[in-house]
C-alpha positions as CSV (number, residue, x, y, z in Angstrom):
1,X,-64.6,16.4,-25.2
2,X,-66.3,17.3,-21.9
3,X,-65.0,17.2,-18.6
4,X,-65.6,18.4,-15.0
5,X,-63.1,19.1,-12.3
6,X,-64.1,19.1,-9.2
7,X,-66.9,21.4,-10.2
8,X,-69.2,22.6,-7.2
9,X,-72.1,24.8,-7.6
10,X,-74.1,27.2,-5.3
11,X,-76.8,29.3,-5.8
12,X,-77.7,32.5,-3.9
13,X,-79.9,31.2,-0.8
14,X,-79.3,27.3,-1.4
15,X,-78.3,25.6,2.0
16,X,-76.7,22.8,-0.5
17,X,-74.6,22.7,-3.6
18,X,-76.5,21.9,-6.4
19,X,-73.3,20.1,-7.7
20,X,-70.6,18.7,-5.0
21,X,-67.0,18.0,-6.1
22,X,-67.8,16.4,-9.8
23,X,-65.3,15.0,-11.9
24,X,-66.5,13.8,-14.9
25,X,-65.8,13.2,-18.8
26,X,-67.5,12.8,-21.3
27,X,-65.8,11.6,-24.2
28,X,-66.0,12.5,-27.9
29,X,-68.8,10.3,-30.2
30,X,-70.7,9.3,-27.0
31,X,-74.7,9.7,-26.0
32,X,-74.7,10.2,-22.3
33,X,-78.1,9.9,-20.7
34,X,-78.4,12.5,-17.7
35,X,-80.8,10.7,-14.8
36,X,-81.9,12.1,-11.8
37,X,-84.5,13.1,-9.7
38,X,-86.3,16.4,-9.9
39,X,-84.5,19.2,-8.6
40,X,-81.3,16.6,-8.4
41,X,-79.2,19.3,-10.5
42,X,-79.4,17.7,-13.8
43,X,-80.1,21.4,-15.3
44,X,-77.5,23.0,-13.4
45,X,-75.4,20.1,-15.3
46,X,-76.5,20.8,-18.8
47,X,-76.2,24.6,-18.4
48,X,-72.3,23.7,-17.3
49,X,-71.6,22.9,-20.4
50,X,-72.2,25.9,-22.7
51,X,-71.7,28.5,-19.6
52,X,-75.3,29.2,-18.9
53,X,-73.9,28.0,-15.2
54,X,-72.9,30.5,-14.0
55,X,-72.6,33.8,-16.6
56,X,-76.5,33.5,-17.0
57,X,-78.5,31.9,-13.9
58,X,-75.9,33.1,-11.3
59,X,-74.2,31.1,-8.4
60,X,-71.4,30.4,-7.2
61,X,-69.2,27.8,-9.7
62,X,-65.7,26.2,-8.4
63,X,-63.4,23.7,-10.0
64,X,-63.2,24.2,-14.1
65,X,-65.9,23.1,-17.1
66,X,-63.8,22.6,-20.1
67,X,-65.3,21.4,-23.8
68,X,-63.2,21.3,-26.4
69,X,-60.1,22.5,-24.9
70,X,-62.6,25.8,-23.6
71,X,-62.8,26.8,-20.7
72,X,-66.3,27.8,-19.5
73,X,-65.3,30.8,-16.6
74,X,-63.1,32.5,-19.6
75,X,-65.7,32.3,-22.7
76,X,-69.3,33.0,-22.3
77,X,-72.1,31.2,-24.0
78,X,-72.1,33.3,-27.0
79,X,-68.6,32.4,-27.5
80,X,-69.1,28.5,-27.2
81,X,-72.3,28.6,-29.9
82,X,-69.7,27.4,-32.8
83,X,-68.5,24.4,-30.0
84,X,-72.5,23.6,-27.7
85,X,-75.9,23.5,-29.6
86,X,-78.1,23.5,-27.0
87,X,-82.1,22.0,-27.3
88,X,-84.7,23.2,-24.2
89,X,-87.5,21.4,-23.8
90,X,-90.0,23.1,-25.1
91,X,-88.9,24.0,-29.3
92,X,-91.4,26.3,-29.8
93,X,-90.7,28.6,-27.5
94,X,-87.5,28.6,-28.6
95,X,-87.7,29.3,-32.1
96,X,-87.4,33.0,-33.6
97,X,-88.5,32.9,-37.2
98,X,-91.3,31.9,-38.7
99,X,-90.4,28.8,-41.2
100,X,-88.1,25.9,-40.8
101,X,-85.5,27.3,-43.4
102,X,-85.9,30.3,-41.6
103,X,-85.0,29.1,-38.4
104,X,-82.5,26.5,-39.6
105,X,-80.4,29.5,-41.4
106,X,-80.6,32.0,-38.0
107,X,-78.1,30.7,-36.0
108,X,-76.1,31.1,-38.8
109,X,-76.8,34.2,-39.6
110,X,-75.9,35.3,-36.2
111,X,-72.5,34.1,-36.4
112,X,-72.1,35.8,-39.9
113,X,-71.4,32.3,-41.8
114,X,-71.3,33.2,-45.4
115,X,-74.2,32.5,-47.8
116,X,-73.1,30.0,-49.9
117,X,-71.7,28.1,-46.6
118,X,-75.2,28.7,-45.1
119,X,-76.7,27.5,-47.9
120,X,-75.2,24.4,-48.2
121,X,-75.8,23.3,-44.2
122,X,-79.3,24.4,-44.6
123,X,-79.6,21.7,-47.5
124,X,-76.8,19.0,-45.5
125,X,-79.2,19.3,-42.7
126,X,-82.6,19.1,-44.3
127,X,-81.4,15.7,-45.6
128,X,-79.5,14.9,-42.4
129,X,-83.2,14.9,-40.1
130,X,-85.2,13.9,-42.9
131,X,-87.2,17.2,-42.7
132,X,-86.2,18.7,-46.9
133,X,-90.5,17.9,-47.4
134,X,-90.7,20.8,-44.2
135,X,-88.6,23.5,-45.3
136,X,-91.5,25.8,-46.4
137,X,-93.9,25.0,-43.8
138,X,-94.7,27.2,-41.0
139,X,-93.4,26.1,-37.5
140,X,-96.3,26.3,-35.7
141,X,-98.0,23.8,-38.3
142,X,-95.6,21.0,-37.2
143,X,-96.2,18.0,-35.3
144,X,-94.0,17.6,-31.9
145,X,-91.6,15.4,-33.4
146,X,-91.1,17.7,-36.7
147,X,-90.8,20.6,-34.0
148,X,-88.1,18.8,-32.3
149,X,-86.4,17.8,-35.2
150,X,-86.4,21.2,-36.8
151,X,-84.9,22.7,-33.2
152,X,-82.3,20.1,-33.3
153,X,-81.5,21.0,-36.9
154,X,-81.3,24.9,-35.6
155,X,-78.4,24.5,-33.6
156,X,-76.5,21.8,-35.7
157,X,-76.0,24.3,-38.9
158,X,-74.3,26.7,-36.5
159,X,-71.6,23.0,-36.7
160,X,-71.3,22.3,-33.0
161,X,-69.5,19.2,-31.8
162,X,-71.8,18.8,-28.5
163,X,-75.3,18.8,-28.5
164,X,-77.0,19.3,-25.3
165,X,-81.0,18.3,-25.0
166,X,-83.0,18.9,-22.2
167,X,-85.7,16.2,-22.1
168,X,-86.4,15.9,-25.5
169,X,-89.0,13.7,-25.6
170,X,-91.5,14.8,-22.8
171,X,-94.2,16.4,-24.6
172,X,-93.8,13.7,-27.7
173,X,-96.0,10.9,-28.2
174,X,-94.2,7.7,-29.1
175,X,-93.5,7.3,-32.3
176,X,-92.6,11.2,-32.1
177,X,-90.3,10.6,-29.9
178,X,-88.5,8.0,-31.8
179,X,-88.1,10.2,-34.7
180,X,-86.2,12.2,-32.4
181,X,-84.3,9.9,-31.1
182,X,-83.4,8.3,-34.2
183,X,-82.4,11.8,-35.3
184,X,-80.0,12.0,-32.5
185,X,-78.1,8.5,-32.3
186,X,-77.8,9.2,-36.5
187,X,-76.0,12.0,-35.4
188,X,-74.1,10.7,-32.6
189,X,-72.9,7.5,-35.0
190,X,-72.4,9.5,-38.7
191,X,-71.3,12.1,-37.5
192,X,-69.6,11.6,-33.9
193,X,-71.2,13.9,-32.2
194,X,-71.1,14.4,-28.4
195,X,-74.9,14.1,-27.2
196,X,-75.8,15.0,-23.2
197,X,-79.6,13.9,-22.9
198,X,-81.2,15.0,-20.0
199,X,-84.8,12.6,-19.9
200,X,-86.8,11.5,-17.3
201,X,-88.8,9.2,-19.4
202,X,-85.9,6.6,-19.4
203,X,-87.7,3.6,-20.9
204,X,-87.2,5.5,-24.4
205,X,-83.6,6.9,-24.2
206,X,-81.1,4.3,-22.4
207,X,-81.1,1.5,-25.1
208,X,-79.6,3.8,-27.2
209,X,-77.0,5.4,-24.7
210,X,-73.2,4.7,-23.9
211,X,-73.4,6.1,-21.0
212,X,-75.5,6.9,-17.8
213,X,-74.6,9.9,-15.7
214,X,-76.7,9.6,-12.3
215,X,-77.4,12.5,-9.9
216,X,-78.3,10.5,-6.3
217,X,-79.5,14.3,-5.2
218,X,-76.5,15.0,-2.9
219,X,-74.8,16.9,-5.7
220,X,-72.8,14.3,-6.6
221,X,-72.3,12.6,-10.5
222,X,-71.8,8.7,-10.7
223,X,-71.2,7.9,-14.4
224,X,-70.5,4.4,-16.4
225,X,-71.6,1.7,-18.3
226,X,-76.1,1.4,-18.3
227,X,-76.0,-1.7,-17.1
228,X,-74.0,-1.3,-14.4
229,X,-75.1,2.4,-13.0
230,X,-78.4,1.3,-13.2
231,X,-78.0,-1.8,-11.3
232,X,-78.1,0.0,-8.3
233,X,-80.0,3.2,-9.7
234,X,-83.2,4.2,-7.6
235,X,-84.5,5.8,-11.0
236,X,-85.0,3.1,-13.2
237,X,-86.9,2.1,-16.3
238,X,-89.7,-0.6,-16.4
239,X,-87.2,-3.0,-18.7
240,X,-84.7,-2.9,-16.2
241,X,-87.1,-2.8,-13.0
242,X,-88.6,-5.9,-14.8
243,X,-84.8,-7.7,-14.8
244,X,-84.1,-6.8,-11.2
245,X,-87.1,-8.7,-9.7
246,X,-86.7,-11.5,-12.0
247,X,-82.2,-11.9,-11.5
248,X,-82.0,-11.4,-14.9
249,X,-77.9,-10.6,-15.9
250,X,-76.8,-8.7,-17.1
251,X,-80.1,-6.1,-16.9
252,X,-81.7,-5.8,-20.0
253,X,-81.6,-2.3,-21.5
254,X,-84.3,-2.8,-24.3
255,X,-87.5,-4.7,-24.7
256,X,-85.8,-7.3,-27.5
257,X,-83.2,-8.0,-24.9
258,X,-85.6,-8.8,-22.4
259,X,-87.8,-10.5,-24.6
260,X,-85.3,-13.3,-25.3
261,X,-84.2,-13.9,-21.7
262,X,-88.3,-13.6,-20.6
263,X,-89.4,-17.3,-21.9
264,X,-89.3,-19.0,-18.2
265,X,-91.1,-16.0,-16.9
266,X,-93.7,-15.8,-19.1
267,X,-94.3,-19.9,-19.2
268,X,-94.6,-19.0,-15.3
269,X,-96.7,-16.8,-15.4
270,X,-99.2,-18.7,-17.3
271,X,-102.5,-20.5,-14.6
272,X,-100.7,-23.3,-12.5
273,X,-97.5,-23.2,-13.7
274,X,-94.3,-23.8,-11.2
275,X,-92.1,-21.1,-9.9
276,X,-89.0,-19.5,-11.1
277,X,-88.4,-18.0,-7.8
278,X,-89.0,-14.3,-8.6
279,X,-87.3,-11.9,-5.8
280,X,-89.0,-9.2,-4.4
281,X,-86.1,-8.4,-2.1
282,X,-84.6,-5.2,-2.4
283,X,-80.6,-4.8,-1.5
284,X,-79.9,-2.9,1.5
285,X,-81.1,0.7,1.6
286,X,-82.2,0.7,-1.9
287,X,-85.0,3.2,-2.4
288,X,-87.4,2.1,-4.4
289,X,-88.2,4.6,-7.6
290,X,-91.7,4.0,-9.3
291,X,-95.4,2.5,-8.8
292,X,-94.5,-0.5,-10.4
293,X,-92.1,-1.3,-7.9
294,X,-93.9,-0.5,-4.8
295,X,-95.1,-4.1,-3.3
296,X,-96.7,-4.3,0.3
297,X,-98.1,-7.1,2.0
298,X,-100.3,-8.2,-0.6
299,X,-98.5,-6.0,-3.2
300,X,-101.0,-3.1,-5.1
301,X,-101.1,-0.3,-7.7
302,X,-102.4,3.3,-6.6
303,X,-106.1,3.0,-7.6
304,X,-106.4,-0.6,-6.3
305,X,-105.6,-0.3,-2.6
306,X,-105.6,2.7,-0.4
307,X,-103.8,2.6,3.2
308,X,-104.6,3.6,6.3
309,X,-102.4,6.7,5.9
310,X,-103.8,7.7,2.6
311,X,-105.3,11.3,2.4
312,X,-106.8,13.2,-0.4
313,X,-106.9,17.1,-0.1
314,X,-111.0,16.1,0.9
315,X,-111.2,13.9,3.2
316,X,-109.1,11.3,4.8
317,X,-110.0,7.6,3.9
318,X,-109.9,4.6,6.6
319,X,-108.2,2.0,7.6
320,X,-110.7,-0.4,6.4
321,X,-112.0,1.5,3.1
322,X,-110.5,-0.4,0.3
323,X,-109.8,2.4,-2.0
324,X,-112.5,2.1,-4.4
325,X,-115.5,4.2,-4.6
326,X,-118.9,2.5,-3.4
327,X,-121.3,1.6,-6.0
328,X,-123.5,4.7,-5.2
329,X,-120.4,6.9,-5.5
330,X,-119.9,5.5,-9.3
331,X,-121.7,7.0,-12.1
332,X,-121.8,9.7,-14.6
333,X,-119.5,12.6,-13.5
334,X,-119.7,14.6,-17.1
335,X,-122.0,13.8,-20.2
336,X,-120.7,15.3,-23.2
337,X,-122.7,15.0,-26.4
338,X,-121.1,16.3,-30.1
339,X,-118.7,18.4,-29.1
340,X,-116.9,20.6,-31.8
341,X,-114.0,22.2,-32.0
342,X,-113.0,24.2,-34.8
343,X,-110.0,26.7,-35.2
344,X,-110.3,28.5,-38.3
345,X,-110.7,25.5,-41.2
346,X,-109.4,23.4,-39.1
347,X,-111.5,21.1,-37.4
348,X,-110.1,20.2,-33.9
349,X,-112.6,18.3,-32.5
350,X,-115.1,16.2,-34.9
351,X,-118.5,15.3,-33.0
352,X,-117.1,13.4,-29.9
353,X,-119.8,12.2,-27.5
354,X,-117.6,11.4,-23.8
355,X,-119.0,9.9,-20.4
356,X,-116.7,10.1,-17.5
357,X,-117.9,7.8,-14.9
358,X,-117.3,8.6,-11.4
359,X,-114.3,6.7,-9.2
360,X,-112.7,6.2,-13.2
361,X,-109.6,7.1,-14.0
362,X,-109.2,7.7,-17.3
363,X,-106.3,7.6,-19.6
364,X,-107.0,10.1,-23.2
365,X,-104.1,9.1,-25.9
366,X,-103.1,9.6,-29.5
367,X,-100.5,11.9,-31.2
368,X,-99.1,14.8,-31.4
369,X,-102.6,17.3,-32.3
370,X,-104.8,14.6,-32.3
371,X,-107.1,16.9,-30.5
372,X,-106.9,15.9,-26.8
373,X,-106.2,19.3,-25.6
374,X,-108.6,21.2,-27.6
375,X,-111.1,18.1,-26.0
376,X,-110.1,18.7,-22.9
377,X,-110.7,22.5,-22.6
378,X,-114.0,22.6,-24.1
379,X,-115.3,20.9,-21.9
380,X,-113.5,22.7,-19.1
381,X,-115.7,25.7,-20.2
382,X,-112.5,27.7,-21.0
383,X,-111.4,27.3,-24.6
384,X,-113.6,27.5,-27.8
385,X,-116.7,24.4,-28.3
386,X,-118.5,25.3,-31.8
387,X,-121.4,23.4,-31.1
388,X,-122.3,20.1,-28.6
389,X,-123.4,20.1,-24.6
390,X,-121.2,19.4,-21.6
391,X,-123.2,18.6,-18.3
392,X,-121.5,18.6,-14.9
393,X,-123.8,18.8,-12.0
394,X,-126.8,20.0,-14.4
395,X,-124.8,23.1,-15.5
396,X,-122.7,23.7,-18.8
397,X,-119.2,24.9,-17.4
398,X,-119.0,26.6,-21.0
399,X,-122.1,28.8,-19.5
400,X,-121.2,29.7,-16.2
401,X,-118.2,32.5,-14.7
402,X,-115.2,31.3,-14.4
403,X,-115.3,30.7,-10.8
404,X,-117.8,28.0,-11.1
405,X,-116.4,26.2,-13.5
406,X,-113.0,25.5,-11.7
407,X,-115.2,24.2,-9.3
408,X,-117.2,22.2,-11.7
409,X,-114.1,20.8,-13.4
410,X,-110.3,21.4,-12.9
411,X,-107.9,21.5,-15.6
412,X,-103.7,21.4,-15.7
413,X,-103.0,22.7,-18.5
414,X,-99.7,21.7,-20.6
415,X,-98.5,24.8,-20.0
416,X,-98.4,24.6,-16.3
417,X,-96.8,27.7,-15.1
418,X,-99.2,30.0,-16.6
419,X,-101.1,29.4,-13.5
420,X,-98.3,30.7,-12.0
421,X,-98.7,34.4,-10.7
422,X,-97.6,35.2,-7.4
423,X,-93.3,36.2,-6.5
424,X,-92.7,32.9,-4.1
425,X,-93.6,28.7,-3.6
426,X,-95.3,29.7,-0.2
427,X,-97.6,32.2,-1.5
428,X,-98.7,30.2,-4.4
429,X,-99.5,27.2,-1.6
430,X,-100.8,30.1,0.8
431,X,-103.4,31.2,-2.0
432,X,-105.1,27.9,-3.2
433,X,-105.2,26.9,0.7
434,X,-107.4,30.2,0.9
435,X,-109.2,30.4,-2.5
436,X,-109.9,26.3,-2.2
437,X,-111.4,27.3,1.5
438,X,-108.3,24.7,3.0
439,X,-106.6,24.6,6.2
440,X,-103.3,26.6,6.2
441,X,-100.3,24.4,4.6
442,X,-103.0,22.0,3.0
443,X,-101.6,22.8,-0.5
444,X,-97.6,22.5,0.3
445,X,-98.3,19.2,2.4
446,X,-99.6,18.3,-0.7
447,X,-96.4,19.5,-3.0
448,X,-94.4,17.7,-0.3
449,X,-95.8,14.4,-1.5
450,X,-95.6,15.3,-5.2
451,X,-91.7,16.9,-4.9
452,X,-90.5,17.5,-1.7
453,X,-87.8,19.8,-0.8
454,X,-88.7,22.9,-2.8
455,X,-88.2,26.0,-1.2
456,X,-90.6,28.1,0.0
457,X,-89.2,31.5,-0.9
458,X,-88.2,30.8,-4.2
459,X,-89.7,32.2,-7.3
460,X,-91.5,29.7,-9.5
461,X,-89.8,30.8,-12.2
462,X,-86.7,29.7,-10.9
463,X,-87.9,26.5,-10.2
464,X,-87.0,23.8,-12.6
465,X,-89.8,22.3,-15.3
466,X,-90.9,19.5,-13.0
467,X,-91.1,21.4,-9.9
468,X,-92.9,24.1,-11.4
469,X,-95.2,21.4,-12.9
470,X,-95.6,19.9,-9.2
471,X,-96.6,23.0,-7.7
472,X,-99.4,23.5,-10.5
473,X,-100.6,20.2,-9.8
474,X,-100.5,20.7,-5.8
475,X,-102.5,24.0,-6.1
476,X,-105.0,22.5,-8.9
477,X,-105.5,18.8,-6.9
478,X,-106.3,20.8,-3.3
479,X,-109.7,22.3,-4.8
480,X,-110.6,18.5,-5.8
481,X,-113.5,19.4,-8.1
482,X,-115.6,16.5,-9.2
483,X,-114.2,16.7,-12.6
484,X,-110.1,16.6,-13.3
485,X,-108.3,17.0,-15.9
486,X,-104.4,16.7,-16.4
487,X,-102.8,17.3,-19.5
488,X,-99.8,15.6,-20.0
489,X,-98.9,16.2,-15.6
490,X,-96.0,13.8,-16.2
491,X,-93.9,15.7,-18.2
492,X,-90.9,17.2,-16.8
493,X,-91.7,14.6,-13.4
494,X,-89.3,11.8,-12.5
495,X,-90.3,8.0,-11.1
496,X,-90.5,9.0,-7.6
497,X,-92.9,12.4,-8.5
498,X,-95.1,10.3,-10.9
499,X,-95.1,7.1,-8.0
500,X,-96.9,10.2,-5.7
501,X,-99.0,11.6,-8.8
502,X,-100.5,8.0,-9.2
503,X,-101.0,7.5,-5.3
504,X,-103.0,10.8,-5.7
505,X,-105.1,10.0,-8.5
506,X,-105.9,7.0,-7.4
507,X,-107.4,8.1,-4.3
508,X,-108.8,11.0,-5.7
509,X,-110.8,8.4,-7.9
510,X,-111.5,6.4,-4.6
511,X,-113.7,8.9,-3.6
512,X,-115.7,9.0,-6.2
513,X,-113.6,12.0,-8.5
514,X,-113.7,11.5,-11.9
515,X,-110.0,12.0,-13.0
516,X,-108.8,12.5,-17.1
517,X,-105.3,11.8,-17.9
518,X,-104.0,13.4,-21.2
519,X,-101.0,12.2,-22.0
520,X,-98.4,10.1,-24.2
521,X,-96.3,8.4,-21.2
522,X,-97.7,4.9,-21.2
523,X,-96.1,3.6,-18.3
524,X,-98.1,6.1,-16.7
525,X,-101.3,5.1,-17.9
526,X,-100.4,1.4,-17.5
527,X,-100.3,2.1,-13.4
528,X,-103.2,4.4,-12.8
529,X,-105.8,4.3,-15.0
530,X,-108.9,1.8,-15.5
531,X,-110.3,3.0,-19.0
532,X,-108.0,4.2,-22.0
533,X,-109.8,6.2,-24.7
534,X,-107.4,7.1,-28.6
535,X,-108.1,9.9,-30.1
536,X,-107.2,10.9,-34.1
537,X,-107.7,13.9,-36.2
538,X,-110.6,14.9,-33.4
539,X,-112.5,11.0,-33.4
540,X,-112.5,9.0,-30.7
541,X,-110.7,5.8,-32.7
542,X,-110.3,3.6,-29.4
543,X,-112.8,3.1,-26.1
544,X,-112.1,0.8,-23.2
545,X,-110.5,-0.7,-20.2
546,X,-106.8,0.2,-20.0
547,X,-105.3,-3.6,-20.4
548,X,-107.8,-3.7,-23.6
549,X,-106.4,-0.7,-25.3
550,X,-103.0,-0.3,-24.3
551,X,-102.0,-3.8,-23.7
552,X,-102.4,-4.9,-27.5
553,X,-101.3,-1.7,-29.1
554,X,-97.8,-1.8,-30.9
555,X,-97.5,2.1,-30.3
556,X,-98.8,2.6,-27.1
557,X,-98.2,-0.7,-25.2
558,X,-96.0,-0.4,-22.1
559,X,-92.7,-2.3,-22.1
560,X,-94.2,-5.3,-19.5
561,X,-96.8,-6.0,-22.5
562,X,-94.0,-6.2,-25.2
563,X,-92.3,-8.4,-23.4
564,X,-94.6,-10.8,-21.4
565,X,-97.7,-9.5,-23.5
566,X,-101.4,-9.4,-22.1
567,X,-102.6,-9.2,-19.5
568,X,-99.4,-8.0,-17.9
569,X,-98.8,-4.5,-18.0
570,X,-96.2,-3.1,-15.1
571,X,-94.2,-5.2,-12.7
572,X,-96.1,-4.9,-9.8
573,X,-98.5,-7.0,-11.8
574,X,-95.7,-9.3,-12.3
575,X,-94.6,-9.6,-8.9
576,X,-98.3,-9.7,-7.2
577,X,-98.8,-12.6,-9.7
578,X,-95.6,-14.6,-8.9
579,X,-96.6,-13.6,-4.8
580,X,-100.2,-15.6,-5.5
581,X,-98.8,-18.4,-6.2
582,X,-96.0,-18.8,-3.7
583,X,-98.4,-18.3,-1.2
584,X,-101.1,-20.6,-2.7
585,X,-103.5,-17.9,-4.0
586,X,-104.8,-16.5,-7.3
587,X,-102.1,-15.5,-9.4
């Protein structure tokens, strides 16, 4: 259905091909799971497909894309609309009407389908996603996962036999996102569909894939069986990370696989039991691909231990500081008492009363318009607060210029690269080192650590979603207010990215910051965080220490706790446990 022929691409300025001499094919009634570091090219891939590489984003494309017998170079994406339905990664800025029929019957509309044809794929496909209860609403009135569903929908009336998806799960919570996903495989299975997904979020996708497609990063594709391309992967979900250290085979893919190879592990892991002889060996230049696989000398996670080469954007921290704040660093950061949020009738935020504590990391959760955004920038000073008090330093950052308040409390928003002004990477660094009062090259060192490699002179714009998410974060972290707030800063970042984001929170918090982490990716909050609060329909519904909330919850419990359940929540736990007791300590 798909296939590559020695395809390279280059793009104006690039020392490197994005892509390097792939052949590839995908075959027909297949999910194929893109993976791949940021910036690795996995865009470049996807845009392949339906000619967006090269007739729209320019370059420099050799070797021939074919799908369905088309050839890419002779047939432009408007002419492959009927054959590639293509699904970005944000739906709503993708959609053009104003109600689901609407949008479902555009595509169609634009390809002059007749009525009664539209008509009935407009119904086929309302049953098909399980959305026929939607049809009347208004788009911006749906959830994530409707949204996603409906954009999905959108393409597949035009009656495309590939669907390409661009992370389609990264701003979904969990159960959102496997709506989606069941949406898809139905697809794939029923109706023998080609699906590409592109997702960096891998613990939700590769169970349900026939095939991996890795980019390494040297512009090169390897593509097979899960099992075995991510035997050797250096992305890699927890599940699998979980079965490398442990010799499981062959790798589990999905929790309930694990789960019923996992009884020795977990009878181990229980106070004085033997050893099953857990490896923390890694085979010869593997490169390791998340916080949870990171072990040292005594093995840590980001906001335990902090080494003698650790910086913040602040201050440097010593050899012989152990990474968490003193006790007269710790205390309240931001007292927040009744905060309301109200947009219209709707009621956003219902009363909440939040204390961040200083040197705390914590993790803010619940679904899709639960209110965590609308929290977040109330007390950020910038958006609306109908009634309540926020106190940073004895001032309201709702009652001061704007000016103060980033400096008071910093916010990422979701929308990262509307923070994004200036025409290059460099300037961007150039102006938080200068408005943050930072030496020169402060800020990019500190992109260097979150995604390194970007180029200087390139426009943000042109930068993919996760490097333009990076850059955001690198200009926001290098002020280092007292007060942080990230909303949802994973999306769009792959294992290595996040492994650097949690280094950097963590020692943010050692020094006494008080960090907020909005987001839905557990195995995120399962590594960084200490506290874990759930919001729904504006209440706080859930208040405590990460393990607590987390660890026993069916929706947002990482994949370590479904299979070895509490207290174990990422497999650096697992390994730092199993290195106690080889060498005679606490596990």
């Amino acid at each position: 259905m798909i296939r590559f022929e020695d395809v390279s691409v280059t793009y104006v300025g690039a020392d490197l091909p994005a892509l390097r001499h792939v052949d590839l094919e995908l075959p027909e009634g297949e999910l194929s799971l893109v993976v791949g570091r940021t910036g690795a090219g996995k865009s470049t891939l996807l845009r392949a497909i339906n000619g967006l590489v090269p007739h729209f984003t320019g370059g420099h494309l050799e070797g021939r894309v074919t799908v369905d017998g088309l050839d890419t170079c002779d047939h432009p994406p408007r002419e492959l609309a009927h054959v590639v339905g293509m699904v970005g990664q944000d739906p709503l800025a993708g959609f053009v009407t104003d109600t689901v029929e609407e949008e479902l019957a555009y595509g169609m509309e634009q390809l002059a389908v007749a009525p009664d044809v539209m008509r009935k794929r407009v119904e086929e496909t309302l049953d098909l996603l399980g959305i026929a209860e939607l049809r009347r609403r208004p788009l911006r009135t749906l959830s994530g996962g409707q949204q996603q569903r409906v954009a999905i929908g959108s393409v597949l009336t035009m009656g495309p036999r590939v669907l390409v998806l661009d992370e389609p799960t990264s701003a979904l919570d969990p159960t959102a996102a496997e709506e989606a996903l069941a949406a898809i495989t139905r697809l794939v299975h029923d109706l023998g569909i080609t699906a590409v997904v592109a997702e960096h979020r891998m613990e939700r996708v590769v169970q349900y894939a026939d095939r991996v497609v890795l980019l390494p990063g040297d512009g090169v594709v390897v593509s097979g069986e899960p099992a075995a391309v991510l035997a050797d992967s250096p992305v890699a979900p927890p599940v699998v990370e979980l079965g490398r250290v442990a010799g499981w085979s062959p790798l589990p893919l999905s929790v309930r696989d694990a789960r019923r190879v996992a009884g020795p592990l977990r009878e181990s892991l229980r106070p004085g039991a033997p050893s099953p002889g857990i490896s923390t060996d890694r085979a010869p230049g593997e490169v390791t691909s998340s916080p949870t696989e990171r072990v040292g000398a005594g093995g840590f996670t980001p906001t335990e231990r902090v080494g003698a080469g650790s910086f913040t954007p602040t201050e440097r921290v010593g050899a012989g500081d152990s990474g968490r704040p003193s006790a007269s660093a710790r205390g309240p950061a931001l007292l927040a008492r009744k905060v309301v949020v109200r947009y219209g009738d709707v009621l956003a935020v219902r009363g909440v009363d939040l204390t961040l504590e200083s040197g705390t990391v914590t993790a803010l959760m619940g679904r899709n318009g639960s209110g965590k955004s609308s929290l977040l920038w109330a007390l950020q000073g910038s958006g609306p607060r109908h009634s309540g008090t926020v106190e940073v330093q004895g001032q309201d950052p709702g009652a001061v210029s704007a000016r103060v308040a980033r400096e008071l409390v910093g916010l990422v928003p979701q929308s990262a690269s509307d923070l994004l002004y200036l025409e290059t990477v460099d300037a961007e660094c150039g102006a938080a080192d200068e408005e943050s009062g930072r030496d020169v090259g402060t800020t990019r060192a500190l992109l260097d650590r979150i995604a390194p490699g970007i180029v200087g002179d390139r426009h943000p714009r042109d930068l993919s979603e996760g490097q333009r998410l990076s850059l955001v974060l690198a200009v926001q972290l290098v002020a280092a207010p007292d007060v942080l707030m990230l909303d949802e800063p994973t999306r769009g970042l792959d294992y290595r990215a996040k492994d650097e984001l949690a280094r950097i929170v963590g020692e943010l918090a050692a020094t006494g910051k008080a960090v907020v982490v909005a987001t839905h990716d557990v195995e995120f909050v399962a590594t960084v965080a200490q506290r874990a609060i759930v919001m729904a329909e504006g209440e706080i519904v859930a208040d405590g220490t990460a393990a607590e909330v987390i660890g026993a919850s069916p929706m947002f419990a990482p994949q370590v706790a479904k299979i070895l359940g509490q207290p174990w929540l990422t497999v650096s736990q697992v390994i730092e446990a199993r290195l106690g007791i080889l060498t005679g300590g606490v596990g």
